[in-house]
Short mmCIF file of the C-alpha atoms (twelve columns), coordinates in Angstrom:
data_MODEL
# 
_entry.id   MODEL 
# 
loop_
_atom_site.group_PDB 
_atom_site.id 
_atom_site.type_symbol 
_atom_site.label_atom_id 
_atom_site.label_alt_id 
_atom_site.label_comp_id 
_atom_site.label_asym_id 
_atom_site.label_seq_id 
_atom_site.Cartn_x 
_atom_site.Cartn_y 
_atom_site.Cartn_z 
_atom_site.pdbx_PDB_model_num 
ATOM 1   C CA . UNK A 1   55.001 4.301   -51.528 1 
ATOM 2   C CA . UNK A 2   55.861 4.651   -47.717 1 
ATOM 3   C CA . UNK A 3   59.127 4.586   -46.222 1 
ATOM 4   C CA . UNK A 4   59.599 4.249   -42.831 1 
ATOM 5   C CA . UNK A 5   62.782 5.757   -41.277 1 
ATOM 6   C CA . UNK A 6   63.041 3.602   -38.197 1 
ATOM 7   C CA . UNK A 7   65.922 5.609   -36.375 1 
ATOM 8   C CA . UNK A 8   65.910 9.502   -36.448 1 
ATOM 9   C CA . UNK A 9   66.902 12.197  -34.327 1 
ATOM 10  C CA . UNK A 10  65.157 15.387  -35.906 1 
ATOM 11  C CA . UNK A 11  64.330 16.666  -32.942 1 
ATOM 12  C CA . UNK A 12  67.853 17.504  -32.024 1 
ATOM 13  C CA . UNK A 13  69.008 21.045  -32.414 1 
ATOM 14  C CA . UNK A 14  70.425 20.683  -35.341 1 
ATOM 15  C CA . UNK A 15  66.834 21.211  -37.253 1 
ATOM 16  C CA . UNK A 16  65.828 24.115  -34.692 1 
ATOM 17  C CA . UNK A 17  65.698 26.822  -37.679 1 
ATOM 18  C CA . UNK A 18  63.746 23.722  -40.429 1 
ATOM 19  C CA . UNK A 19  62.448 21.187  -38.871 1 
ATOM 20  C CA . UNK A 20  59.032 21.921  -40.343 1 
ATOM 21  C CA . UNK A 21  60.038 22.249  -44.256 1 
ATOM 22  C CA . UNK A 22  62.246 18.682  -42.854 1 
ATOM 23  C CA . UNK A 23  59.628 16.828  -42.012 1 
ATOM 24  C CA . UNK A 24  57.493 18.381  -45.262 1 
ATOM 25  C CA . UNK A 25  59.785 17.625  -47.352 1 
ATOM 26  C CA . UNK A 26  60.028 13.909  -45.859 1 
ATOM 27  C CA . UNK A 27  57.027 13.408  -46.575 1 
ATOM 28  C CA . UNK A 28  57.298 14.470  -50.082 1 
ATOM 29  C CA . UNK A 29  59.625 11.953  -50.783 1 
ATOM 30  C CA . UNK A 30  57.142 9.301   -49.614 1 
ATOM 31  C CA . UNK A 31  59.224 9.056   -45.892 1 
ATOM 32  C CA . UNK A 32  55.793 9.012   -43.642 1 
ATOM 33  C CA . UNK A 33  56.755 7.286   -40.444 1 
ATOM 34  C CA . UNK A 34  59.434 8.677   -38.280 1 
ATOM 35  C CA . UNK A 35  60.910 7.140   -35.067 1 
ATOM 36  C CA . UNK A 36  62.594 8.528   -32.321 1 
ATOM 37  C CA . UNK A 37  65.234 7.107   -29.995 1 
ATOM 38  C CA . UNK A 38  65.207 8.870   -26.982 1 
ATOM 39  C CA . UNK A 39  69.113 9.873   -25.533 1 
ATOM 40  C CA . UNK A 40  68.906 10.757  -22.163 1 
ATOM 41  C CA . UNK A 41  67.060 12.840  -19.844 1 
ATOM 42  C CA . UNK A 42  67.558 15.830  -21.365 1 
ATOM 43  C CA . UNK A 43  66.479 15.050  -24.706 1 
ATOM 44  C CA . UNK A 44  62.890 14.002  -23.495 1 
ATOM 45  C CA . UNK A 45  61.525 17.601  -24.262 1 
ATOM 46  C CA . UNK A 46  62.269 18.584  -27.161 1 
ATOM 47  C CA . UNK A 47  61.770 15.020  -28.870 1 
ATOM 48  C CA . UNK A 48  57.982 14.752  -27.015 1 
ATOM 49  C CA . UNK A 49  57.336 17.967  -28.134 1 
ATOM 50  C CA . UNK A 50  57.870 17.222  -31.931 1 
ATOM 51  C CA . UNK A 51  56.163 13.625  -31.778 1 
ATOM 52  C CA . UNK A 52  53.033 15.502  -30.510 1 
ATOM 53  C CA . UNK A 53  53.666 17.927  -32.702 1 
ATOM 54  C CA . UNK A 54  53.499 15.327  -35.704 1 
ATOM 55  C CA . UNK A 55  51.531 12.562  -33.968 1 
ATOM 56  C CA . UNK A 56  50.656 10.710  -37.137 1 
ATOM 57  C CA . UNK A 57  54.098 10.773  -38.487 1 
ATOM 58  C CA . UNK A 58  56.635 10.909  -35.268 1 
ATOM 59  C CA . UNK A 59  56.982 8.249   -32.601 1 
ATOM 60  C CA . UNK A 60  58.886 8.261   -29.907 1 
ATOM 61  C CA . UNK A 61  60.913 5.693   -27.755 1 
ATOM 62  C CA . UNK A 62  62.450 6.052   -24.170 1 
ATOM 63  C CA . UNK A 63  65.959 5.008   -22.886 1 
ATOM 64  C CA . UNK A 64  69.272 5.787   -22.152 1 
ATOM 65  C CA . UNK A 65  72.044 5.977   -24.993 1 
ATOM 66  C CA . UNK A 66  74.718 4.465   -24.196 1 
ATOM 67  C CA . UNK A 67  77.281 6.909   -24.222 1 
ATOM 68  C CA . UNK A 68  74.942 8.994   -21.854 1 
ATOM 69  C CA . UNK A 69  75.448 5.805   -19.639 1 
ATOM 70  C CA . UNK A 70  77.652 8.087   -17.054 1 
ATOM 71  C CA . UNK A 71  77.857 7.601   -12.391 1 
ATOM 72  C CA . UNK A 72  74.272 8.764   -12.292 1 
ATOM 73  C CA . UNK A 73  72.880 5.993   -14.718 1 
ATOM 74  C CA . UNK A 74  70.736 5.017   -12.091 1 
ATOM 75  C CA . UNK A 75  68.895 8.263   -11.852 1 
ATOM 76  C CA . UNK A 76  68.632 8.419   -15.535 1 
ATOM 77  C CA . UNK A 77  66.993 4.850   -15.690 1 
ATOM 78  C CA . UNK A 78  64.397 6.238   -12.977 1 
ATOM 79  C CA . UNK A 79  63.309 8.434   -15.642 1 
ATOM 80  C CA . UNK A 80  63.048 6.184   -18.164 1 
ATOM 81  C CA . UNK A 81  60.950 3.999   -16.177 1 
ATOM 82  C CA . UNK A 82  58.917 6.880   -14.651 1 
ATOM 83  C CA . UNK A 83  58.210 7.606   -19.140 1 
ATOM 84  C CA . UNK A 84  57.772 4.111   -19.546 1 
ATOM 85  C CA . UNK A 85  54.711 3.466   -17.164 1 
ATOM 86  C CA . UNK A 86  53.361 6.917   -18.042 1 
ATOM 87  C CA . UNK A 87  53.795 6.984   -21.896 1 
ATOM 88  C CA . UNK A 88  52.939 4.696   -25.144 1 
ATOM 89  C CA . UNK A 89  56.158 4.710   -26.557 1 
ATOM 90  C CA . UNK A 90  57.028 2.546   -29.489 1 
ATOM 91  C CA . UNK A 91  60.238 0.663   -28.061 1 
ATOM 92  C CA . UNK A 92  62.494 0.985   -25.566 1 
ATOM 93  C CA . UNK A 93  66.024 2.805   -27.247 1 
ATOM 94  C CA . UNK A 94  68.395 3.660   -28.153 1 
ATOM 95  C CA . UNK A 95  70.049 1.378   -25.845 1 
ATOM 96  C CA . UNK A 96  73.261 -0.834  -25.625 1 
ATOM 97  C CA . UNK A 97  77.184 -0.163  -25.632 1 
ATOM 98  C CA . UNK A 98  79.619 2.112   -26.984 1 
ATOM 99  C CA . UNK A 99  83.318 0.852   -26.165 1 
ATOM 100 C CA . UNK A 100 84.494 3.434   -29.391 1 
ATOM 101 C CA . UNK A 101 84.374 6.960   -27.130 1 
ATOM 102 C CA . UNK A 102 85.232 5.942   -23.335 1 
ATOM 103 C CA . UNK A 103 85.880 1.957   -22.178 1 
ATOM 104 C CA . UNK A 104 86.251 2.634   -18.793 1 
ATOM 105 C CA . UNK A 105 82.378 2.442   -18.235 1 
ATOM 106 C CA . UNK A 106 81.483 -0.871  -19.338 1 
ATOM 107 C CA . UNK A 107 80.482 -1.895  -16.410 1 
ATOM 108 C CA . UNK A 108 78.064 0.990   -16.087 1 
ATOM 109 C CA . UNK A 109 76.659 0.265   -19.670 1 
ATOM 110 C CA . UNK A 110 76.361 -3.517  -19.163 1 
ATOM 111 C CA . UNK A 111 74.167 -3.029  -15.958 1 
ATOM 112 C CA . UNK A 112 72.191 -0.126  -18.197 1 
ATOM 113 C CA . UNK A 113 71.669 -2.432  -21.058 1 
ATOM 114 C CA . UNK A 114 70.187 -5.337  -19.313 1 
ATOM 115 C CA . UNK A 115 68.149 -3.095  -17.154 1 
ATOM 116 C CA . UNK A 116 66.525 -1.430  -20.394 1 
ATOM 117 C CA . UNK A 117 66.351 -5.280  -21.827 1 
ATOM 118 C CA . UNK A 118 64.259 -6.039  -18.603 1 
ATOM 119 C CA . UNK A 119 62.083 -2.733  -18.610 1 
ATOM 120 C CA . UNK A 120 61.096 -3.667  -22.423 1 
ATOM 121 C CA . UNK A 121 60.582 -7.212  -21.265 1 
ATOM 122 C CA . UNK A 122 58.274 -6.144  -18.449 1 
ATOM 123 C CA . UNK A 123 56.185 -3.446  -21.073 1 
ATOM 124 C CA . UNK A 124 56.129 -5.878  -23.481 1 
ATOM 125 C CA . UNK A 125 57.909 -3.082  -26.252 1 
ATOM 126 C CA . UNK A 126 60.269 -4.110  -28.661 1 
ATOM 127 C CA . UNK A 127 64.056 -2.587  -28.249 1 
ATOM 128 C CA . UNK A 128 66.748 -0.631  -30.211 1 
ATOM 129 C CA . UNK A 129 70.312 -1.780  -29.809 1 
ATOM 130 C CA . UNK A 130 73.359 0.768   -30.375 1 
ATOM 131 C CA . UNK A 131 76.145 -1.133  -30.651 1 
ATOM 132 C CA . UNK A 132 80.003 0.089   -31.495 1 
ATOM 133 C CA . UNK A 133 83.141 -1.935  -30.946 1 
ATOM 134 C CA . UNK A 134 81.052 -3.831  -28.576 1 
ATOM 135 C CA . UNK A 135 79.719 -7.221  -30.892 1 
ATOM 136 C CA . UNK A 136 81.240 -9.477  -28.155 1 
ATOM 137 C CA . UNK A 137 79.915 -7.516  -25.413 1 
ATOM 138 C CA . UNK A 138 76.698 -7.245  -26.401 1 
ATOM 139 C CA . UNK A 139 75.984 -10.994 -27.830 1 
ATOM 140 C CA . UNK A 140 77.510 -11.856 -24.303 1 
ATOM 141 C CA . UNK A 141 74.285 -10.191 -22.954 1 
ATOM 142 C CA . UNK A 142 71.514 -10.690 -25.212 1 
ATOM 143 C CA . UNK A 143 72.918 -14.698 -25.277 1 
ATOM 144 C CA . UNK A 144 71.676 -14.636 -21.673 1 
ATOM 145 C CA . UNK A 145 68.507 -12.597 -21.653 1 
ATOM 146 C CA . UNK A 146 67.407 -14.245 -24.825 1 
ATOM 147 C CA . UNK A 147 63.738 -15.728 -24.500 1 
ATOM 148 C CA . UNK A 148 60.202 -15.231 -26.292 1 
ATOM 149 C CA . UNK A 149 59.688 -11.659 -25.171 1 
ATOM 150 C CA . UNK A 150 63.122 -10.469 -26.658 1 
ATOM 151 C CA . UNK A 151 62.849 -8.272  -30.210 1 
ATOM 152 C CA . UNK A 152 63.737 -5.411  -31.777 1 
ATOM 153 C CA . UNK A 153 65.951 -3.482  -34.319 1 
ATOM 154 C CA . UNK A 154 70.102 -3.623  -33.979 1 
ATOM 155 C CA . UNK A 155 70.368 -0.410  -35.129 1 
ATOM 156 C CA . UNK A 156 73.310 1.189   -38.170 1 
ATOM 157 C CA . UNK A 157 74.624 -2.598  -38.410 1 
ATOM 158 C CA . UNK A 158 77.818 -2.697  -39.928 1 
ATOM 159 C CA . UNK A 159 78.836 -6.013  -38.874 1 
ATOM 160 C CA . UNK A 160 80.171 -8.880  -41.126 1 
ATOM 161 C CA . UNK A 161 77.811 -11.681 -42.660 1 
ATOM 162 C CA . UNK A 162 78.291 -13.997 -38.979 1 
ATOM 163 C CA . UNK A 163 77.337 -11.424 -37.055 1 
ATOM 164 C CA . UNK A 164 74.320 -10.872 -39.422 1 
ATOM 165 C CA . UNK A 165 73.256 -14.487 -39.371 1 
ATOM 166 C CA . UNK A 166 73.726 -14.299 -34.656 1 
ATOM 167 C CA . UNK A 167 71.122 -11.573 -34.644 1 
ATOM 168 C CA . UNK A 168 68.798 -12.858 -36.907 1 
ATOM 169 C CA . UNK A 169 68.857 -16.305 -34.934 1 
ATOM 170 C CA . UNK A 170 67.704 -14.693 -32.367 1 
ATOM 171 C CA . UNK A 171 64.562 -14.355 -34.136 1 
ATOM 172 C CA . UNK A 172 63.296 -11.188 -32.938 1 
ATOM 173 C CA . UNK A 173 65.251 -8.756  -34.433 1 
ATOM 174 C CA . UNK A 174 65.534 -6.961  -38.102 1 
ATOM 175 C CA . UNK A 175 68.910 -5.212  -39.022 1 
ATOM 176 C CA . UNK A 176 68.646 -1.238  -39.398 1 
ATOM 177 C CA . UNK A 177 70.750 -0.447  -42.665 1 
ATOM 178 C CA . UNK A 178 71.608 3.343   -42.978 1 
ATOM 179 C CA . UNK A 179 73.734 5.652   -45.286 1 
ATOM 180 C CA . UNK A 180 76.870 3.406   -44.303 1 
ATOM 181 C CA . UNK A 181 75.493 1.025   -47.332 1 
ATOM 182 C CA . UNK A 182 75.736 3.890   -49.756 1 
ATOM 183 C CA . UNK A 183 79.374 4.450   -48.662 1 
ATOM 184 C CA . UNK A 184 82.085 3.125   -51.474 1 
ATOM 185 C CA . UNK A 185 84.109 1.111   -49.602 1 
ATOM 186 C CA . UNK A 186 82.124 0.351   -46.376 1 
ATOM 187 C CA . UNK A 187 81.970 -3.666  -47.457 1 
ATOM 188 C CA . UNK A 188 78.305 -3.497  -45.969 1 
ATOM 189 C CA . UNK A 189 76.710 -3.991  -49.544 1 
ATOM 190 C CA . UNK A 190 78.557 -7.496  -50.175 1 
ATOM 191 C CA . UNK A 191 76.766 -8.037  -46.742 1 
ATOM 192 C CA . UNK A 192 73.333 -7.094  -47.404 1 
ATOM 193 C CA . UNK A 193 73.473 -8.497  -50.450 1 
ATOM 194 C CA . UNK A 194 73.466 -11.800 -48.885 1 
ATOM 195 C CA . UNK A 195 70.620 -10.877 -46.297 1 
ATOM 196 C CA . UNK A 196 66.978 -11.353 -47.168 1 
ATOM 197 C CA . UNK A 197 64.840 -8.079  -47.556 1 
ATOM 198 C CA . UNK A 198 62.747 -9.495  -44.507 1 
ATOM 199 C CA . UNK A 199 65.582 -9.070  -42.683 1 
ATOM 200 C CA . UNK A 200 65.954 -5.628  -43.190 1 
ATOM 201 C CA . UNK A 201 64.330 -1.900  -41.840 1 
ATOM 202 C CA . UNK A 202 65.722 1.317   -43.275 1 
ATOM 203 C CA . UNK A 203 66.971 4.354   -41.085 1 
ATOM 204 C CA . UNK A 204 69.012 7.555   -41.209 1 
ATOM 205 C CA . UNK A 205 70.403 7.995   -37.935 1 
ATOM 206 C CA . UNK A 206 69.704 11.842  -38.537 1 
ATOM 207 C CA . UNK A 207 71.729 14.052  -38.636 1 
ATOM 208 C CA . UNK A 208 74.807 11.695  -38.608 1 
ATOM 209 C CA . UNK A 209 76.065 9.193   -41.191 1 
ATOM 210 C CA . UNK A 210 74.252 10.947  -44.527 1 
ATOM 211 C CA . UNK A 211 74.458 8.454   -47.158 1 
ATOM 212 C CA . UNK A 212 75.947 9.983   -50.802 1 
ATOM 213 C CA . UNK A 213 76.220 12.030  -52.219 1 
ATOM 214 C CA . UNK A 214 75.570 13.999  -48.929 1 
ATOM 215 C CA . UNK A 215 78.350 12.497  -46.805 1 
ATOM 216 C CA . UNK A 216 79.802 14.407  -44.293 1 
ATOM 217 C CA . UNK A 217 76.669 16.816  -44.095 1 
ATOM 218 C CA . UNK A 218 73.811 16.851  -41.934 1 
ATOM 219 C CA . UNK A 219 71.699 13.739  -42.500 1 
ATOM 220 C CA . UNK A 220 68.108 14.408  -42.895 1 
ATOM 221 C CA . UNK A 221 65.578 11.545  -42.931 1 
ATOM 222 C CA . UNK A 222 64.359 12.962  -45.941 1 
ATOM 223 C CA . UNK A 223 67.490 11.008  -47.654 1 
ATOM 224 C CA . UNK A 224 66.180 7.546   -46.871 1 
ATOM 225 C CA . UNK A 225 64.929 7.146   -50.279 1 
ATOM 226 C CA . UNK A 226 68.949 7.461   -51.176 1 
ATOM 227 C CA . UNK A 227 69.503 4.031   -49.307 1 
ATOM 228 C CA . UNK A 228 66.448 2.987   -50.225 1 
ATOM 229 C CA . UNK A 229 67.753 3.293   -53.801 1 
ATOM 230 C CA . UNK A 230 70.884 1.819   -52.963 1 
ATOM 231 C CA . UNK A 231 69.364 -1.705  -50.939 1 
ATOM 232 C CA . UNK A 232 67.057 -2.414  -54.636 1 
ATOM 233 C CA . UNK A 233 70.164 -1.983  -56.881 1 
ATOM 234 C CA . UNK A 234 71.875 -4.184  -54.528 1 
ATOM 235 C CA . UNK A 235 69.088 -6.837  -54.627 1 
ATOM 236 C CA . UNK A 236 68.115 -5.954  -58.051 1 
ATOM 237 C CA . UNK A 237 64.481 -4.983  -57.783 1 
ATOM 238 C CA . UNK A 238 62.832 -1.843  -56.982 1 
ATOM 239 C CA . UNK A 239 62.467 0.578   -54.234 1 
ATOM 240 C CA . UNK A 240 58.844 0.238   -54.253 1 
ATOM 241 C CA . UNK A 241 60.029 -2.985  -52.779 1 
ATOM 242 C CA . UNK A 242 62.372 -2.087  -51.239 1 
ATOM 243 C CA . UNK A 243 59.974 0.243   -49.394 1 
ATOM 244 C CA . UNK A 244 57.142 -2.222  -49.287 1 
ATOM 245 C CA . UNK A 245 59.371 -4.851  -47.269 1 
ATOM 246 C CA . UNK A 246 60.872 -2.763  -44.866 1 
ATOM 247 C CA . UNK A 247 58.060 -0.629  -43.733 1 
ATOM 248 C CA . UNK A 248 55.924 -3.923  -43.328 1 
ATOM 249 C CA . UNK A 249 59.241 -5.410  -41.200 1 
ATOM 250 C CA . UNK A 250 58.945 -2.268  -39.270 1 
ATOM 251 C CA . UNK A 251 55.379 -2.797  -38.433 1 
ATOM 252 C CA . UNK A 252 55.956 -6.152  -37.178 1 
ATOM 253 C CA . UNK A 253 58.764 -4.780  -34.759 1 
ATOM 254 C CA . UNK A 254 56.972 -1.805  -33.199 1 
ATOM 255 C CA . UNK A 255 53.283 -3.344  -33.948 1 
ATOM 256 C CA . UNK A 256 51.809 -0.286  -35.436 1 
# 
């Protein structure tokens, strides 16, 4: 069995003093592939470092979060494009908008997005959408960029069954369903009980949003197999399945 955790940040310093018994013990638990949205410039170390640490295991992406998205966004794109021609990387991500933090950048994270939408377009990479209190906004954009070239992963959905069904008509994009699903009164199982497994890739968003019985702790990728769990009892099969479907919907987004 291989589960693939398609949105982790274990290179963060919140696994400086594990990070090897993390990603051993990942793998014991039959989570093998491990991807990486980048955050902003300053994150680009210590995430490279750990993908070539584990290069058969970790994969990276470049781009600018969202609520890094500050004045000096154009010097952080610079960087990601600088990466981008330089670099294999996976996907472009995490990318998007965040209205939940700070609204009075939106302007600055609409012209961010839709730059990173046009650098994946022009390396031909797939890309990872963050999006929080920001459906409207970011529809609005992805309704206007939307053409052939345009896939990827919109990343810790939470949305309601509509908003399921807009993304997927995209028909690029799979929905990334994390420890949120596991949560008792989240609604999002009524929603992903509607949605087809081939709809669907797995992630943790480590070390935020541990699914239970770990809520409120640091997340570790290593408790995919937790949601895993949780998506088959939903959809009444098994996570051999479960895991089946949503690493081979994970190769078709990043194409390895």
């Amino acid at each position: 069995m291989i589960l693939t955790d398609t949105h982790t940040h274990l290179y963060t310093e919140h696994f400086n003093t594990d990070i090897d018994s993390v990603i051993k013990n990942c793998i014991a638990k039959g989570v093998k592939r491990l991807f990486f949205p980048n955050i902003d410039s300053s994150s680009i170390a210590g995430m490279m470092a750990l993908a070539e640490k584990y290069p058969t295991t970790c994969f990276p992406m470049m781009g600018l979060h969202p609520t890094s998205v500050k004045t000096n966004y154009l010097e952080e794109l610079a960087v990601v494009e600088n990466w981008l021609a330089n670099y294999n990387f996976c996907a472009v991500g995490e990318i998007g908008i965040d209205l939940y933090w700070d609204k009075t950048l939106l302007k600055e994270q609409q012209d961010a997005f839709k730059a990173q939408i046009n650098l994946a377009k022009k390396y031909n990479l797939p890309f990872v959408i963050h999006c929080r209190d920001a459906f409207n906004e970011i529809f609005e954009i992805l309704d206007e960029l939307n053409d052939e070239n345009m896939r990827g992963i919109f990343h810790c959905f939470t949305g309601d069954i509509e908003q399921a069904k807009h993304i997927i008509n995209y028909g690029g994009f799979k929905l990334g369903i994390g420890g949120v699903v596991t949560f008792k009164n989240s609604g999002l199982d009524k929603v992903v009980e509607r949605l087809d497994l081939d709809h669907l890739v797995l992630e943790t968003d480590s070390p935020y949003l541990a699914p239970m019985p770990y809520r409120g702790k640091r997340n570790e990728s290593t408790y995919l197999y937790l949601i895993a769990e949780k998506i088959a009892e939903i959809h009444h099969t098994t996570i051999e399945t479960v895991a089946k479907i949503t690493t081979q919907n994970s190769i078709k987004v990043f194409g390895f």
